[in-house]
C-alpha positions in Angstrom: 97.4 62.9 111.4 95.0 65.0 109.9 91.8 65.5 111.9 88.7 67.8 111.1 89.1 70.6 113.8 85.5 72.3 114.6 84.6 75.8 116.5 82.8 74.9 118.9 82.5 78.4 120.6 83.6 81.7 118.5 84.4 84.3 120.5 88.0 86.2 120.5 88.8 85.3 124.6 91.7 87.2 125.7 93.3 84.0 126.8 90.9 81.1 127.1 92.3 78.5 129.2 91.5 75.5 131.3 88.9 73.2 129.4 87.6 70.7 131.9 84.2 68.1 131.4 82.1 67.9 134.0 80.5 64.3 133.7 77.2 65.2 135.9 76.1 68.0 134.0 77.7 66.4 130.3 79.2 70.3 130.6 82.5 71.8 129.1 83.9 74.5 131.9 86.7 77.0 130.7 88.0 80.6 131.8 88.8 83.9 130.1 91.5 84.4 133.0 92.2 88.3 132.3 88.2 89.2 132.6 87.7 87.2 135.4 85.1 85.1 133.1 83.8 81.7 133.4 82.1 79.8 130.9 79.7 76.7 130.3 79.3 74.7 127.2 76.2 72.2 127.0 77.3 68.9 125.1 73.5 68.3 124.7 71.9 71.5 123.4 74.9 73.1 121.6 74.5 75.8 123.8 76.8 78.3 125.8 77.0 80.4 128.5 79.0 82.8 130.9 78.5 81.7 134.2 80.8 83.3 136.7 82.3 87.0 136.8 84.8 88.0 139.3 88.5 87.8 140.0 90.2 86.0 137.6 90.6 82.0 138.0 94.0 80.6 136.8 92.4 77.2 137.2 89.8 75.2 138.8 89.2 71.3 139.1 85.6 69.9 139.9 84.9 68.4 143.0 83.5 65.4 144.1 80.2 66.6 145.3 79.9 68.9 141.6 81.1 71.7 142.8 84.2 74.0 141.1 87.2 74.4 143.1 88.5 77.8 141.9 91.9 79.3 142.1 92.5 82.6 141.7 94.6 85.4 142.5 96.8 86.3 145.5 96.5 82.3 146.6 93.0 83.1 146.9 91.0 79.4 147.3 87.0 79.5 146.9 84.3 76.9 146.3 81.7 77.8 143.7 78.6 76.2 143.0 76.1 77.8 140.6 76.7 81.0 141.8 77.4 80.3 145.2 80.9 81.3 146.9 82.7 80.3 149.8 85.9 80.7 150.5 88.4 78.3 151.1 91.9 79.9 151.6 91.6 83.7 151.3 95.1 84.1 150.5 98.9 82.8 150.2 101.0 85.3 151.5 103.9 84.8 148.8 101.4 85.3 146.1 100.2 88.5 147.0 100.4 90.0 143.5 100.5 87.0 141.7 98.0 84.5 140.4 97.3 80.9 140.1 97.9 79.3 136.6 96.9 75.9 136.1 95.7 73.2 138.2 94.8 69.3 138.6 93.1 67.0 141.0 94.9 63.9 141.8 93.8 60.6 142.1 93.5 61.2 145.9 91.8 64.2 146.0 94.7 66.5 146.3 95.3 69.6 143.9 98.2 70.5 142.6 97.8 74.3 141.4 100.7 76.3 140.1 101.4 80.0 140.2 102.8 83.0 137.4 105.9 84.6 137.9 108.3 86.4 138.8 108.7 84.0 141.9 106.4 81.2 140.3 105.9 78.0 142.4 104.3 74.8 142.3 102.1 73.9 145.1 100.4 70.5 146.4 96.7 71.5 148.2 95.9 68.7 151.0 92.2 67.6 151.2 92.1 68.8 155.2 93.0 72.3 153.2 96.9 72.8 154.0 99.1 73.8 151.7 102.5 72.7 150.8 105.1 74.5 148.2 106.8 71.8 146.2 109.1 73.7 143.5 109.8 77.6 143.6 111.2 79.5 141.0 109.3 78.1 138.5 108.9 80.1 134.9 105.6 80.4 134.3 104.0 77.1 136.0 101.7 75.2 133.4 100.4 72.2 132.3 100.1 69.0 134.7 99.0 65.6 134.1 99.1 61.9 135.7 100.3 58.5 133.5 97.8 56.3 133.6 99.0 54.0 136.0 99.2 57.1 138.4 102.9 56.7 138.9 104.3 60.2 137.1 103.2 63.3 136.8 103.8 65.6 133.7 104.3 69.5 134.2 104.7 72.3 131.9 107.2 75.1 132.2 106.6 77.2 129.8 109.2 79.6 129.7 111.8 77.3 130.4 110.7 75.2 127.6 110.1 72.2 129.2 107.7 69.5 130.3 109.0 67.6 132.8 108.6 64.1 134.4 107.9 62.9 138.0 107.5 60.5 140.5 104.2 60.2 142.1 104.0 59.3 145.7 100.0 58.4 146.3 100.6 58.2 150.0 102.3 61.6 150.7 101.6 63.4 147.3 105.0 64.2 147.3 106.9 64.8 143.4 110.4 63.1 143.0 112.9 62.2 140.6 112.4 65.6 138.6 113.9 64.8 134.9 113.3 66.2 131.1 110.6 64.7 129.3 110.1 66.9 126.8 112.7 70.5 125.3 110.6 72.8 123.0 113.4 74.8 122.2 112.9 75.2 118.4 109.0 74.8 118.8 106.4 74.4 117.5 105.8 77.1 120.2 106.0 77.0 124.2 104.5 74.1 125.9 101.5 75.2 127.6 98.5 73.4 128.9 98.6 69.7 128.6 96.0 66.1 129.1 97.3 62.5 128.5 95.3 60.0 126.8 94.4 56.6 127.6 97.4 55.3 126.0 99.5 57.3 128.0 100.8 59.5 125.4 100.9 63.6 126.4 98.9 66.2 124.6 100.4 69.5 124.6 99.5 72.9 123.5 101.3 75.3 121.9 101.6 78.6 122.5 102.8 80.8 119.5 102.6 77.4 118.1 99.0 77.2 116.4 98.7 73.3 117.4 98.8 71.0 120.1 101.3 67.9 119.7 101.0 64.1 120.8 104.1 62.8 122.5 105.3 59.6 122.9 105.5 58.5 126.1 108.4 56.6 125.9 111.2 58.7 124.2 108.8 62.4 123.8 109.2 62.5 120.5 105.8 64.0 118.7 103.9 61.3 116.8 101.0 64.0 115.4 100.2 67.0 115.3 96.7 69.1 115.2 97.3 72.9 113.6 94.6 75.2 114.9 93.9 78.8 113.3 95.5 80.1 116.1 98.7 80.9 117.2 98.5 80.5 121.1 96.7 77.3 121.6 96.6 77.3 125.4 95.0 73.8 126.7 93.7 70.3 125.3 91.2 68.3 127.7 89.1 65.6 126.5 85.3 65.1 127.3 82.2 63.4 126.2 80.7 60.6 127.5 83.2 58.4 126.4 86.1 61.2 126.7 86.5 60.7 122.8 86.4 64.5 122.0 89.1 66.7 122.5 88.4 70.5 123.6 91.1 72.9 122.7 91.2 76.6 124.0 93.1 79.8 122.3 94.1 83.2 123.4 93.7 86.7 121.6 96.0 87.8 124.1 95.2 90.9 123.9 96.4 91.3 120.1 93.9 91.5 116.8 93.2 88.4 115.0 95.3 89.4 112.1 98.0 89.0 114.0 97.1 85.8 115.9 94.9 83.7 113.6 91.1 84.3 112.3 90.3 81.7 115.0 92.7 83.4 118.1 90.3 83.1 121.4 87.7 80.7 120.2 86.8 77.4 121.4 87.7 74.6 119.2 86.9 70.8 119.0 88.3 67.5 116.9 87.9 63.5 117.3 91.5 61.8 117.3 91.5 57.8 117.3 92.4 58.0 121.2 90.1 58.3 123.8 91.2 60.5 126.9 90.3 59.2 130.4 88.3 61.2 133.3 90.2 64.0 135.2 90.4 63.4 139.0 88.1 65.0 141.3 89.1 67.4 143.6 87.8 66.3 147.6 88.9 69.8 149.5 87.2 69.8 152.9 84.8 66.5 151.6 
């Protein structure tokens, strides 16, 4: 399918990540992880700003009182609102010299929040604050997502090539039943961040691919395909009102745009003929 694909931001981020709407303020939240940037992007006025500076956040999910659940390095857990900081966890000891990378808020509040290599791990963050480690040895922890009828959860591996499938337990938040829904080996790219739509099928991005793909939730097979002027395409949300836009971040990485793509690092938006559905809300300490 061949949608019109629109910068919405253009700026070369060293690795833009983590789109997320925030339905209060009608507001587009994302991170330049290595700068340890934050950004906001009005829906209304067309306008954009950077709104946090600090140590980096490999993810963040809104909470239920409108505040931004951050995660950053070293395990590090803070609530930010507006400018205000307090912290929640101050560290994980096995992720001293590591990062967080990628995060969600389940349906009951929980957070599942990821972490980078070399001894990555997947972790599942209670609302009373404890914290639980699900997988380990996990290359390069990415994407996550929830079905729409709550009973999987989708998660990206990116180095292994791989999004794989679960079973969601609401009551104890545990992940079961761990299977292949997706190989990448062969491309388009690695499977980075991902978002599923209110038809249940996953969006993926691509990184070293220059798109994000649609899968079929059935079989995984890709059913469209968005290119992007950008070779690492690292996360897809959707927001708006009616979730009926879909936000799509890019990386520099670090490298010049004649290498990655005249668009590498910007913000980008496009209408498909899907609408997403609202992200859960985080309730940490609520």
């Amino acid at each position: 399918m061949s949608w019109k694909v629109e910068r919405v931001v253009e700026h070369a981020y060293e690795t833009g990540e983590g789109p997320l709407y925030h339905p209060d303020e009608h507001c587009l939240y994302w991170v330049d992880i290595p700068n340890g940037h934050m950004y906001r992007y009005d829906l209304d006025t067309g306008e954009h700003e950077q709104c946090y500076s600090g140590s980096p956040v490999g993810g963040f999910t809104i909470q239920a009182d409108g505040s931004l659940l951050l995660f950053k390095a070293d395990g590090e857990i803070t609530v930010w609102d507006n400018g205000r900081e307090e912290t929640i966890i101050k560290e994980i000891p096995e992720e001293r010299g590591s990062r967080f990378n990628d995060v969600i808020a389940g349906p009951e509040g929980r957070v599942y929040c990821g972490t980078m290599p070399p001894e990555g791990r997947l972790y599942c963050l209670d609302t009373d604050g404890t914290v639980t480690m699900l997988i380990s040895d996990v290359a390069v922890s990415n994407g996550l997502g929830f079905s729409p009828d709550q009973a999987k959860v989708y998660f990206a591996e990116t180095d292994a090539e791989t999004i794989w499938s679960f079973d969601y337990d609401a009551t104890t938040g545990d992940l079961s039943n761990r299977r292949t829904f997706v190989e990448t080996v062969g491309g388009p790219g690695s499977p980075d961040g991902l978002t599923v739509d209110a038809e249940g099928y996953v969006w993926s991005a691509r990184w070293n691919g220059g798109c994000v793909v649609r899968h079929d939730p059935e079989n995984g097979q890709i059913v469209d395909r968005v290119q992007l002027p950008a070779r690492k395409v690292s996360c897809i949300t959707f927001g708006g009102p009616e979730y009926d836009q879909a936000y799509v971040t890019t990386a520099t990485a670090g490298n010049d745009r004649s290498v990655e793509g005249d668009g590498a690092g910007a913000l980008f938006r496009f209408t498909p003929d899907v609408n997403g559905v609202p992200e859960f809300q985080s309730r940490i300490g609520l």
